[in-house]
PDB file of N, CA, C, O and CB in Angstrom:
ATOM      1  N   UNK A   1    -138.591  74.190 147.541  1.00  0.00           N
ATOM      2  CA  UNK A   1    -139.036  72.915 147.041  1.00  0.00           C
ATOM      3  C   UNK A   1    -138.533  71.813 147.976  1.00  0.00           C
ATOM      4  O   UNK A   1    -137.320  71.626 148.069  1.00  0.00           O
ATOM      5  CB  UNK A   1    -138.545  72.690 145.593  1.00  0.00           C
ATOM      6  N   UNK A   2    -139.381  71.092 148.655  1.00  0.00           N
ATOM      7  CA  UNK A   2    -138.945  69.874 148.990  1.00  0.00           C
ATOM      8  C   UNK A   2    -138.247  68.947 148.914  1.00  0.00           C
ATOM      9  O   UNK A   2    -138.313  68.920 147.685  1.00  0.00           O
ATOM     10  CB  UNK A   2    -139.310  69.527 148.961  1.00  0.00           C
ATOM     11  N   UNK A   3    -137.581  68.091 149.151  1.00  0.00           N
ATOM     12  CA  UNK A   3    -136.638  67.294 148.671  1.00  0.00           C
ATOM     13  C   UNK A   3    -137.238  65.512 148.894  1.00  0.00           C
ATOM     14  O   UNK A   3    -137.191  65.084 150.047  1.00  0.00           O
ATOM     15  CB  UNK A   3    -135.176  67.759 149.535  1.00  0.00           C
ATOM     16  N   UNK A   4    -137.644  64.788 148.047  1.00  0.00           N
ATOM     17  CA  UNK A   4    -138.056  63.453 148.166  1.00  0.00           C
ATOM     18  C   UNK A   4    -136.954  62.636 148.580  1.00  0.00           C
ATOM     19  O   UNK A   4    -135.905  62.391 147.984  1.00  0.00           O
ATOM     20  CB  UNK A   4    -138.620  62.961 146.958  1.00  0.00           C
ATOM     21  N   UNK A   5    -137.523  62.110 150.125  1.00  0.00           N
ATOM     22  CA  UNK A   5    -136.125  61.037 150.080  1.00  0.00           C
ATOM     23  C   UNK A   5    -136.643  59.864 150.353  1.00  0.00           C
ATOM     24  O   UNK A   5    -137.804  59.868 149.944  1.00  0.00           O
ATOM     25  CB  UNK A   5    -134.850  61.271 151.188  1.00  0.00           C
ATOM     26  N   UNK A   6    -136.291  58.573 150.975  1.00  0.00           N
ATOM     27  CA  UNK A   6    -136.694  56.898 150.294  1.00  0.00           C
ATOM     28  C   UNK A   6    -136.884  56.274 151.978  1.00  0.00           C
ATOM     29  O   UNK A   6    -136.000  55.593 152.497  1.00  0.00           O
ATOM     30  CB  UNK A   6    -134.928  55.814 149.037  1.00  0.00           C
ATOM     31  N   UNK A   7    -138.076  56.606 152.638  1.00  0.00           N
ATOM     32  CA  UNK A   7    -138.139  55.587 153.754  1.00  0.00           C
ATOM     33  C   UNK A   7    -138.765  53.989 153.440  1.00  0.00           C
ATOM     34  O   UNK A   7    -139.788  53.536 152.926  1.00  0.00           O
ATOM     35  CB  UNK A   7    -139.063  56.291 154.870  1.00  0.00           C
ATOM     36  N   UNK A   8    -137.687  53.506 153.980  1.00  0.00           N
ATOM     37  CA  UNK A   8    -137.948  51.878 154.554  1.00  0.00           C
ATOM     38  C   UNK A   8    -138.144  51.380 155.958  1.00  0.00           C
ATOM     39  O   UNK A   8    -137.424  51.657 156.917  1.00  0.00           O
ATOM     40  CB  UNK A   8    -136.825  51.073 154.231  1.00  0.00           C
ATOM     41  N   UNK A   9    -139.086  50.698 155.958  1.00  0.00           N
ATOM     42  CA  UNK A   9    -139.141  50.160 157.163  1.00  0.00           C
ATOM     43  C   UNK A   9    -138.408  49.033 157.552  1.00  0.00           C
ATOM     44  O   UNK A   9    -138.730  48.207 156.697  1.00  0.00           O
ATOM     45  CB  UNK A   9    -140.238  49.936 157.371  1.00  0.00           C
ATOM     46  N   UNK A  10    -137.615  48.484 158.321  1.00  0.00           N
ATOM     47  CA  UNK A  10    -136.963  47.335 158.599  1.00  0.00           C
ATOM     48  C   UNK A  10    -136.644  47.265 160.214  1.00  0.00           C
ATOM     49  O   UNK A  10    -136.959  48.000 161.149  1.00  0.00           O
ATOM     50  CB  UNK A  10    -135.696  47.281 157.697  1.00  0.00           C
ATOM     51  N   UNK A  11    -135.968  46.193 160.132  1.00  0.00           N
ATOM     52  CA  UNK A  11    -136.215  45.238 161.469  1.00  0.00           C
ATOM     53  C   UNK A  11    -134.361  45.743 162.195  1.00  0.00           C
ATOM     54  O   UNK A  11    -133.478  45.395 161.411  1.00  0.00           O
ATOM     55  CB  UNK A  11    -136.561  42.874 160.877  1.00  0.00           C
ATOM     56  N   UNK A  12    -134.031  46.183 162.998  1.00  0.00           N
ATOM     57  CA  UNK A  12    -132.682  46.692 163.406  1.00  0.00           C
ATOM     58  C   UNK A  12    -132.753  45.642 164.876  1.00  0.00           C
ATOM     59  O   UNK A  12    -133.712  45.119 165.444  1.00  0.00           O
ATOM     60  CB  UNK A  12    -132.563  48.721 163.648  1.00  0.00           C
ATOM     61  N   UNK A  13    -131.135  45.628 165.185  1.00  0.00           N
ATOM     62  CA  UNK A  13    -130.547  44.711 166.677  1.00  0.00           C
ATOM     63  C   UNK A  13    -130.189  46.208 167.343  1.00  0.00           C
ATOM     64  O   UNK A  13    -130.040  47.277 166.751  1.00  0.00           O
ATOM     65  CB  UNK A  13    -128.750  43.297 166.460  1.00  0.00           C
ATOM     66  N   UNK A  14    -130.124  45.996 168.391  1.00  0.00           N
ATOM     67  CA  UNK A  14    -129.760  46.959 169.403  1.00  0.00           C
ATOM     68  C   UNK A  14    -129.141  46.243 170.210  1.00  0.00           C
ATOM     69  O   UNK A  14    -129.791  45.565 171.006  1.00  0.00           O
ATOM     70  CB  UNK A  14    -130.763  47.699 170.041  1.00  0.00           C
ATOM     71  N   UNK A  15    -127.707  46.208 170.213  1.00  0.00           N
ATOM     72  CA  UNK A  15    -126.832  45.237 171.568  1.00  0.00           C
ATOM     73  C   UNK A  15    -126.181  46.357 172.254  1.00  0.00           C
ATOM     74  O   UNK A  15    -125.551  47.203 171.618  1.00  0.00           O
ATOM     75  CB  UNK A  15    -125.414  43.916 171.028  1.00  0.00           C
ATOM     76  N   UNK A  16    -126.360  46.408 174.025  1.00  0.00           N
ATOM     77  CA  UNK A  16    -125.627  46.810 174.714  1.00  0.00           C
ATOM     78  C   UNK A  16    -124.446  46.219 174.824  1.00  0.00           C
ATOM     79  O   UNK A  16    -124.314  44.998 174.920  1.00  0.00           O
ATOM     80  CB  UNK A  16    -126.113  46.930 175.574  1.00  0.00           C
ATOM     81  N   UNK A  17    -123.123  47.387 174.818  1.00  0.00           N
ATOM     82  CA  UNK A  17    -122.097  46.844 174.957  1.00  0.00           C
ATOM     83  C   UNK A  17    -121.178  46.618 176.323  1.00  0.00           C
ATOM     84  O   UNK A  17    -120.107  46.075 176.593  1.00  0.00           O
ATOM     85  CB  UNK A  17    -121.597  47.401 174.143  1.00  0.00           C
ATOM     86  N   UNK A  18    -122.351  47.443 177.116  1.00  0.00           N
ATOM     87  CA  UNK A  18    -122.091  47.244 178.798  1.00  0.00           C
ATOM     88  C   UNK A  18    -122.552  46.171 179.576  1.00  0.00           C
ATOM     89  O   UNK A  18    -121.946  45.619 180.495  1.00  0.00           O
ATOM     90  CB  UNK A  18    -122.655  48.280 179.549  1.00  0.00           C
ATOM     91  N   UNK A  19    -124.090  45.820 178.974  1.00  0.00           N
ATOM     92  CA  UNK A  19    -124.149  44.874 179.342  1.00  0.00           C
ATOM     93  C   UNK A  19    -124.784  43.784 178.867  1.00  0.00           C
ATOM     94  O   UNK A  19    -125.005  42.934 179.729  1.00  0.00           O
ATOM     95  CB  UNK A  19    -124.334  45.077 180.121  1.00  0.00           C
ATOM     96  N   UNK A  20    -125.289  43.438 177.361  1.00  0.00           N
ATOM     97  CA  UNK A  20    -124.977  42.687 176.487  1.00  0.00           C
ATOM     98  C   UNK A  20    -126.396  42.248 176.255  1.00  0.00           C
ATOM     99  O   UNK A  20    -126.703  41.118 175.876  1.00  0.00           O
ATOM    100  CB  UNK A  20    -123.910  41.733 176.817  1.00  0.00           C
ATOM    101  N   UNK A  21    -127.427  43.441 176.568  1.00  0.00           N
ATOM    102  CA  UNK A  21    -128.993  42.818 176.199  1.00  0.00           C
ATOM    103  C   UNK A  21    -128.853  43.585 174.888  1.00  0.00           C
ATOM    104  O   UNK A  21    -128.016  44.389 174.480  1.00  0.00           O
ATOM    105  CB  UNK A  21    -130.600  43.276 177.348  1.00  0.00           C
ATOM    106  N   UNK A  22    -130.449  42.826 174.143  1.00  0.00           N
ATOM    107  CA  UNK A  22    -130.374  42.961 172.915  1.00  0.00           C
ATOM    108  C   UNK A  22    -131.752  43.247 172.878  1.00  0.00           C
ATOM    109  O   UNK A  22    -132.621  42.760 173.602  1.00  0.00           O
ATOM    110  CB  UNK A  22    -129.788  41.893 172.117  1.00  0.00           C
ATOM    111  N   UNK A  23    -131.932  44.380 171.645  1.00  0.00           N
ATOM    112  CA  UNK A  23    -133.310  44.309 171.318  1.00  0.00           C
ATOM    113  C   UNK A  23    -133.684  44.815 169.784  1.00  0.00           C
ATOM    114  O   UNK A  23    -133.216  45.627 168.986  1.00  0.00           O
ATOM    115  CB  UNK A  23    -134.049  45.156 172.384  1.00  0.00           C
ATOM    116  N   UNK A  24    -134.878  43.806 169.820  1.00  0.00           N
ATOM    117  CA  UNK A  24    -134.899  43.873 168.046  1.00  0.00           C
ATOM    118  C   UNK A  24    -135.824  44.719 168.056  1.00  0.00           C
ATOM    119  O   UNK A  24    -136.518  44.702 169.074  1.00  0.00           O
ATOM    120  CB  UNK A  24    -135.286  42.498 167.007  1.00  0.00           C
ATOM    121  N   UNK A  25    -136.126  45.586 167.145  1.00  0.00           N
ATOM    122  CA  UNK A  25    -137.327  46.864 167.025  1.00  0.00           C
ATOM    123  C   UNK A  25    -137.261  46.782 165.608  1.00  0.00           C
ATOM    124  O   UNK A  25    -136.389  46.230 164.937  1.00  0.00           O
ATOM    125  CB  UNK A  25    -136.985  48.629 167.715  1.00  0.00           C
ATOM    126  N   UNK A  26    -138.396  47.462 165.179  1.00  0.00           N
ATOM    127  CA  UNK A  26    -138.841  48.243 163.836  1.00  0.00           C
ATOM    128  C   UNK A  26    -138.238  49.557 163.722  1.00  0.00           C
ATOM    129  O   UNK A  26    -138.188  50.316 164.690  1.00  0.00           O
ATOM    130  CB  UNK A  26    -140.398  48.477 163.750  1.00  0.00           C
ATOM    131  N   UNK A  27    -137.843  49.816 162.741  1.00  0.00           N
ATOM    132  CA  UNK A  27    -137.257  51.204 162.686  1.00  0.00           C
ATOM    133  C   UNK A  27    -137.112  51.576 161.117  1.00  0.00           C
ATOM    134  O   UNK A  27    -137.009  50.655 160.306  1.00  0.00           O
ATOM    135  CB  UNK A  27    -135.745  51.260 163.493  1.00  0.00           C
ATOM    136  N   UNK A  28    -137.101  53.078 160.640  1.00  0.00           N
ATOM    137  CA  UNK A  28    -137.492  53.717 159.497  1.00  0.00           C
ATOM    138  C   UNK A  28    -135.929  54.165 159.284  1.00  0.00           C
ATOM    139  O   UNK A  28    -135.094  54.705 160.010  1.00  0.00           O
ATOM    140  CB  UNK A  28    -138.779  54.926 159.646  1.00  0.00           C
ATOM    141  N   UNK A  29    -135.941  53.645 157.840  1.00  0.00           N
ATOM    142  CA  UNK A  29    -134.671  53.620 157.262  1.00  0.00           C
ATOM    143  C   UNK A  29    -134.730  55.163 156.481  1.00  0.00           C
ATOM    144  O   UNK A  29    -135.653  55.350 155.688  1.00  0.00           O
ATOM    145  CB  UNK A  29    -134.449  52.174 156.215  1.00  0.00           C
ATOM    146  N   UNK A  30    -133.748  56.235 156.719  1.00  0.00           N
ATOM    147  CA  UNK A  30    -133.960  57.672 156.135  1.00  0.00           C
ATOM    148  C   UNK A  30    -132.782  57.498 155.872  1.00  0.00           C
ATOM    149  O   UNK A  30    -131.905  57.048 156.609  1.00  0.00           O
ATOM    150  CB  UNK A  30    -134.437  59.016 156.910  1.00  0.00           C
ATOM    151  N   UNK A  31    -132.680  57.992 154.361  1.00  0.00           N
ATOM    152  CA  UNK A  31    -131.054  57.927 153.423  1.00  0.00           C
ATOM    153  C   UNK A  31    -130.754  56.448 154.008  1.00  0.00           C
ATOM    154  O   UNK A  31    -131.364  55.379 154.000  1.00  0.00           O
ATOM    155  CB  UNK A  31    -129.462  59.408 153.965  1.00  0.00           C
ATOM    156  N   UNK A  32    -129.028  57.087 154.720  1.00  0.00           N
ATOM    157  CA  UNK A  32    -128.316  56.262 155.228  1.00  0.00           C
ATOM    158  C   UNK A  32    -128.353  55.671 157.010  1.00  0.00           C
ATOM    159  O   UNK A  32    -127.744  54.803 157.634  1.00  0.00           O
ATOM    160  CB  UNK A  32    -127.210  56.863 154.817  1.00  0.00           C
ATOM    161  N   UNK A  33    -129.426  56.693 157.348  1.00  0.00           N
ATOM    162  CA  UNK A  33    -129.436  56.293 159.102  1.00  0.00           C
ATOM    163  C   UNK A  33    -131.108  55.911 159.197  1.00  0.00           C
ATOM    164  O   UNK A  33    -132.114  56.217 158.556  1.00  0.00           O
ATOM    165  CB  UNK A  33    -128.904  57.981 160.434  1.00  0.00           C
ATOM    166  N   UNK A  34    -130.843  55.195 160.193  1.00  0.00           N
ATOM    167  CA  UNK A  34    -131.805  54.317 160.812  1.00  0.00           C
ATOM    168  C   UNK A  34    -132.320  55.060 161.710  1.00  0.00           C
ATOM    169  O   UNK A  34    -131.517  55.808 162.268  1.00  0.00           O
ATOM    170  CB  UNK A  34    -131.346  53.099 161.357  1.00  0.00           C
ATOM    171  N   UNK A  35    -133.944  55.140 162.218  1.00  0.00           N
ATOM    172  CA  UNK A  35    -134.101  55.944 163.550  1.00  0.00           C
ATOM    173  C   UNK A  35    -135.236  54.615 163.944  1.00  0.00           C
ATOM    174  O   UNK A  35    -136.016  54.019 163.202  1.00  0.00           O
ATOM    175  CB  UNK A  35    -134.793  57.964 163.440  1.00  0.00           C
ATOM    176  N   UNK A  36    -134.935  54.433 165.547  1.00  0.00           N
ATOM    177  CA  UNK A  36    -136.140  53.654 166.046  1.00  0.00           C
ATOM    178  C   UNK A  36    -136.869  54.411 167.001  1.00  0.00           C
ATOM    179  O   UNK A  36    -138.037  54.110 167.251  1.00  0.00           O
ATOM    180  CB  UNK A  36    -135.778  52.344 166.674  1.00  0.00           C
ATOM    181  N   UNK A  37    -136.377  55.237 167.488  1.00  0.00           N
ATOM    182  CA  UNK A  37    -136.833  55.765 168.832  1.00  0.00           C
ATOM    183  C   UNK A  37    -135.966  55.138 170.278  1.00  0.00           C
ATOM    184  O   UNK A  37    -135.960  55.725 171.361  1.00  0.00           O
ATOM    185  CB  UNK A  37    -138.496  55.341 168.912  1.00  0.00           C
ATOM    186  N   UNK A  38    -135.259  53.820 169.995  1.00  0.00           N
ATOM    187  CA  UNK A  38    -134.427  53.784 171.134  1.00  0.00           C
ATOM    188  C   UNK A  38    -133.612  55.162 171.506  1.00  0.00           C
ATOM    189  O   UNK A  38    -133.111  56.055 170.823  1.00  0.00           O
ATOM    190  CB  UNK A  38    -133.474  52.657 170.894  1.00  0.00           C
ATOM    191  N   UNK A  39    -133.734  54.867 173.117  1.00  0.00           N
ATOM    192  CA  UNK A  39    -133.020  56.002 174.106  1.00  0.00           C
ATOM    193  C   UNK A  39    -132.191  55.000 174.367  1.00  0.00           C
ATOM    194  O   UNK A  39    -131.338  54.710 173.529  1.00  0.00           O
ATOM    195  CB  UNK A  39    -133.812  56.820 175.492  1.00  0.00           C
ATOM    196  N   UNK A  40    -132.294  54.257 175.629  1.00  0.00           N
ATOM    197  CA  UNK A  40    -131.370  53.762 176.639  1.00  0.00           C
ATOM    198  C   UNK A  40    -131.747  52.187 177.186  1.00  0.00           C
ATOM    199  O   UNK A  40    -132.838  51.631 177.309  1.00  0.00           O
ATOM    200  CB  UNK A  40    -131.410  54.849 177.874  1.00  0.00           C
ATOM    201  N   UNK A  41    -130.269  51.690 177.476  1.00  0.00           N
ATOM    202  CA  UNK A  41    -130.877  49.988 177.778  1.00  0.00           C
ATOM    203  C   UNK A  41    -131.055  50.392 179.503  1.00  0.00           C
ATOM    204  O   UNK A  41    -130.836  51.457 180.079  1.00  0.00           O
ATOM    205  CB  UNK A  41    -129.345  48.223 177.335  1.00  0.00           C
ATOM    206  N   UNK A  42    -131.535  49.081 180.024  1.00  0.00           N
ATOM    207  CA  UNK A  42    -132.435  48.954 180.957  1.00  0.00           C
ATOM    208  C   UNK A  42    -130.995  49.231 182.006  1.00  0.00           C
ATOM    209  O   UNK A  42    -131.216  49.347 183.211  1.00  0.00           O
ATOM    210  CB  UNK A  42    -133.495  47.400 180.959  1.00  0.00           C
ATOM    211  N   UNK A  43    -129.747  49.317 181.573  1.00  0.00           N
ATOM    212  CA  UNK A  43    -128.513  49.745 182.367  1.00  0.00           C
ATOM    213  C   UNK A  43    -128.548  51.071 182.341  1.00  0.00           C
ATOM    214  O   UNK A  43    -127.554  51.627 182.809  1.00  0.00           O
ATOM    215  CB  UNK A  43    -127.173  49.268 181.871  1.00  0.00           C
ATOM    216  N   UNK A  44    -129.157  51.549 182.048  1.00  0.00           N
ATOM    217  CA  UNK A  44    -129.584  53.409 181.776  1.00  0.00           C
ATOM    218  C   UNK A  44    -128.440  53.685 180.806  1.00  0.00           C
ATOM    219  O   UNK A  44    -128.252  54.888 180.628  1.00  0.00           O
ATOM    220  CB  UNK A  44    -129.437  54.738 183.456  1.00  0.00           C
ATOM    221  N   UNK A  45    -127.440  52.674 179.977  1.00  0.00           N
ATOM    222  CA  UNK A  45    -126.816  53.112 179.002  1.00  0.00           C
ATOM    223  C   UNK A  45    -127.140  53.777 177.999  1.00  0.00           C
ATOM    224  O   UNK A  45    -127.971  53.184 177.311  1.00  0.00           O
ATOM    225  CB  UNK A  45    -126.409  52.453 178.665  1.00  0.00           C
ATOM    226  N   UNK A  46    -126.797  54.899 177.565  1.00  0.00           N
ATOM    227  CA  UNK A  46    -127.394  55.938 176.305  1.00  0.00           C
ATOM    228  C   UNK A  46    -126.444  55.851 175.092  1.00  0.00           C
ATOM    229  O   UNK A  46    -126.883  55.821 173.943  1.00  0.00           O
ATOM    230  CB  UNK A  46    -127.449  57.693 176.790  1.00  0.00           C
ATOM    231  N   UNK A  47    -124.958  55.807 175.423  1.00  0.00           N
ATOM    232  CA  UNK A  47    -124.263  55.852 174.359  1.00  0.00           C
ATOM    233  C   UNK A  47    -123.325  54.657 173.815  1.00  0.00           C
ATOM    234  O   UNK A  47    -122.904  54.594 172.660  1.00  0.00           O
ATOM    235  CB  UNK A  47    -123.618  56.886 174.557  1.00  0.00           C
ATOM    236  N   UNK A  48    -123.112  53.879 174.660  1.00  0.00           N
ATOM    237  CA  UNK A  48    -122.297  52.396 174.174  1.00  0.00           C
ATOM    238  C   UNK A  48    -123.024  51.393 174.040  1.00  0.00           C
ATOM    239  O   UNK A  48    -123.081  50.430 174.804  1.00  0.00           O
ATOM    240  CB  UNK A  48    -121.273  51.826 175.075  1.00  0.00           C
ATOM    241  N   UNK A  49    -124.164  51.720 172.165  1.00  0.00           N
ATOM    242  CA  UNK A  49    -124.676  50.978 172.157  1.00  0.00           C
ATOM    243  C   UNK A  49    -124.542  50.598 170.506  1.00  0.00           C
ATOM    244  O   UNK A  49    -124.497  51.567 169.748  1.00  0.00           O
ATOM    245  CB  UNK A  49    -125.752  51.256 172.873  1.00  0.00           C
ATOM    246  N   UNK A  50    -124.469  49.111 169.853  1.00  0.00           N
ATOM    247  CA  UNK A  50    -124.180  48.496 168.761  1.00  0.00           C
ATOM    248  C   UNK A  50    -125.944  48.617 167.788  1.00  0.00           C
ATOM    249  O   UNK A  50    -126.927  48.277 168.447  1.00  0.00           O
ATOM    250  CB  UNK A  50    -123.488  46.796 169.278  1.00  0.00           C
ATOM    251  N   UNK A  51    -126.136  49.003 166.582  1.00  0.00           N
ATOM    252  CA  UNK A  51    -127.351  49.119 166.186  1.00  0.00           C
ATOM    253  C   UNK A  51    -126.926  48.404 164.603  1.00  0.00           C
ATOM    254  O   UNK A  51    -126.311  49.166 163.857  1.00  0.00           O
ATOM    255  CB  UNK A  51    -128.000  50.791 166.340  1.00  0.00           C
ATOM    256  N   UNK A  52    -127.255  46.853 164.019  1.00  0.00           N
ATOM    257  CA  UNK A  52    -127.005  46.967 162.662  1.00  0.00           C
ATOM    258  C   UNK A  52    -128.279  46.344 162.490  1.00  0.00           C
ATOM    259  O   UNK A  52    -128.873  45.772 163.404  1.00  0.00           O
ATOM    260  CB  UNK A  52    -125.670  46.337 161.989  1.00  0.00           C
ATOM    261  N   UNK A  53    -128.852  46.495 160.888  1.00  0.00           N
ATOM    262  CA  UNK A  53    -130.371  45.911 160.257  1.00  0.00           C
ATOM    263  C   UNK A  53    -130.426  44.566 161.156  1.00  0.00           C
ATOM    264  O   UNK A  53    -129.407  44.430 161.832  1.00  0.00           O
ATOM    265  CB  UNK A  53    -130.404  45.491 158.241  1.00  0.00           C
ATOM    266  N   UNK A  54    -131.277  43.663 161.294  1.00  0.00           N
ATOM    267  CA  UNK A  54    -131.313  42.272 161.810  1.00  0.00           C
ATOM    268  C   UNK A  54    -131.987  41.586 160.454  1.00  0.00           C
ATOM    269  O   UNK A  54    -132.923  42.181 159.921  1.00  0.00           O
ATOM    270  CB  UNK A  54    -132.274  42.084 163.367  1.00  0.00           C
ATOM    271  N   UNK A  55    -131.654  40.718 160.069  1.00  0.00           N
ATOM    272  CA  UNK A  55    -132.632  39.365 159.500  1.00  0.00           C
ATOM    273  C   UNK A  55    -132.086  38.096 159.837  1.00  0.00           C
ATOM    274  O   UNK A  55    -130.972  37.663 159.544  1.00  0.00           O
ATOM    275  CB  UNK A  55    -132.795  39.271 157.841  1.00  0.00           C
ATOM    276  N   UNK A  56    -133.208  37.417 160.641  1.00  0.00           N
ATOM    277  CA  UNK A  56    -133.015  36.315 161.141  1.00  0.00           C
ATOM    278  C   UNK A  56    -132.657  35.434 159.719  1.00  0.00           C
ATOM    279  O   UNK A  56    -133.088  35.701 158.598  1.00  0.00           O
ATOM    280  CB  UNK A  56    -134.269  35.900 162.062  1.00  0.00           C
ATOM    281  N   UNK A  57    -131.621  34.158 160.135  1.00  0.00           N
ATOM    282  CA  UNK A  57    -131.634  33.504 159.187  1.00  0.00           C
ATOM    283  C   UNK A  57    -131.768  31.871 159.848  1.00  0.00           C
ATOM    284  O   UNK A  57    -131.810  30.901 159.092  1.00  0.00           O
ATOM    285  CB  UNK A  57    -130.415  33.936 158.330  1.00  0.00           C
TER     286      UNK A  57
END
């Protein structure tokens, strides 16, 4: 049997912490983790990277 779980769509930040670009994407909220499809910033950084929901205020 399948298991029903609760996707949301929402708006996530992506800040490099090497070198401090940012990018806002759409991304599908599953349980507790977020997936956007980001890989890597344009520093070819893959792993020192900051990801929390965004809403502009």
């Amino acid at each position: 049997m399948k298991r029903l779980v609760d996707v949301f769509r929402t708006k996530v930040m992506i800040r490099c912490n090497l070198c401090g670009e940012k990018y806002i994407l759409r991304g599908r909220r599953i349980d507790q983790t977020i997936d956007t499809g980001f890989k890597q910033c344009i520093c070819d950084n893959t792993e020192d990277l900051h990801m929390e929901e965004y809403s502009p205020t």
